[in-house]
C-alpha positions as CSV (number, residue, x, y, z in Angstrom):
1,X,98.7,59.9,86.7
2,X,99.4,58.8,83.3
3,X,98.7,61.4,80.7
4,X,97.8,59.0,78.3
5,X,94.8,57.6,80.8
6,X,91.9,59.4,79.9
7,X,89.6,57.7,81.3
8,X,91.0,58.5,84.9
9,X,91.3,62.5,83.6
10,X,87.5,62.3,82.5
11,X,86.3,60.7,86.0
12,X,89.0,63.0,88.1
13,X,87.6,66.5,86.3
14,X,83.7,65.2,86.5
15,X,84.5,64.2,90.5
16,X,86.3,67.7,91.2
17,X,83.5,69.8,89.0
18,X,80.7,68.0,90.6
19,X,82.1,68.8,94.1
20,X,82.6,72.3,92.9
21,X,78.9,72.8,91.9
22,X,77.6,71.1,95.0
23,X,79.9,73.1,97.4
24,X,81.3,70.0,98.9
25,X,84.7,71.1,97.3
26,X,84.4,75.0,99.5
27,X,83.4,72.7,102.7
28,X,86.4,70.5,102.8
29,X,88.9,73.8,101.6
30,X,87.9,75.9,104.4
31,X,87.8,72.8,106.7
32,X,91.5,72.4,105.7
33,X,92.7,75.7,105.5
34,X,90.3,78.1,107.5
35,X,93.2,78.5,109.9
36,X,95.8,79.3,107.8
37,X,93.5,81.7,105.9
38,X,92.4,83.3,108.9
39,X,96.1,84.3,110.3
40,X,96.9,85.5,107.2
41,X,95.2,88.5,108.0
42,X,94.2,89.5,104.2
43,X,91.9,92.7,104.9
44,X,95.3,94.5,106.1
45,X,97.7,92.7,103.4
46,X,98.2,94.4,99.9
47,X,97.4,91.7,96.8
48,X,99.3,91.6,94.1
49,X,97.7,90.3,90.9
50,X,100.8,88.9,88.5
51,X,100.8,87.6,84.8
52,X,102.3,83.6,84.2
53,X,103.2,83.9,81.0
54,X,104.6,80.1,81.6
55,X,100.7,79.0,82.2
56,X,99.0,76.9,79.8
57,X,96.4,78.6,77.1
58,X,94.0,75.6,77.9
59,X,94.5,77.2,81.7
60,X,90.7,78.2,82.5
61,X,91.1,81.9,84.0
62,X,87.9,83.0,83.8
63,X,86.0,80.5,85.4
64,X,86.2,81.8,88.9
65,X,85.0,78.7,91.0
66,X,88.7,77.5,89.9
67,X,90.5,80.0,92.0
68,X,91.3,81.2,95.3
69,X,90.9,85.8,95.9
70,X,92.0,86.1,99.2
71,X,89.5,89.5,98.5
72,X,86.2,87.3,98.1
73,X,86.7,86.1,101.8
């Protein structure tokens, strides 16, 4: 994508936050991954929470529908 295309950066973030809010973003993740997530066995793995100080201020950490916690599962 073109940085400079806003338009398709406006319609791409109001598609993925509407998904998000409706849950058909979690349906298709865990169709996708549920597997993989599964084998990983997380209840008997240690996690290991690590700063990026490379990521971008405009990075939005604290809105936890943005991020996977193997610990929430």
């Amino acid at each position: 994508m073109n940085k400079n295309n806003t338009a398709l950066h406006a319609a791409i973030n109001l598609g993925l936050n509407r998904a998000i809010d409706d849950g058909s973003f979690d349906l298709i993740f865990h169709k996708i991954f549920a597997n993989v997530l599964a084998k990983a066995n997380f209840a008997q793995r240690k996690v290991f929470y690590l700063q990026n100080n490379f990521m971008s201020e405009q990075t939005p950490l604290n809105d936890k529908r943005l991020w996977f916690s193997p610990l929430n599962q």
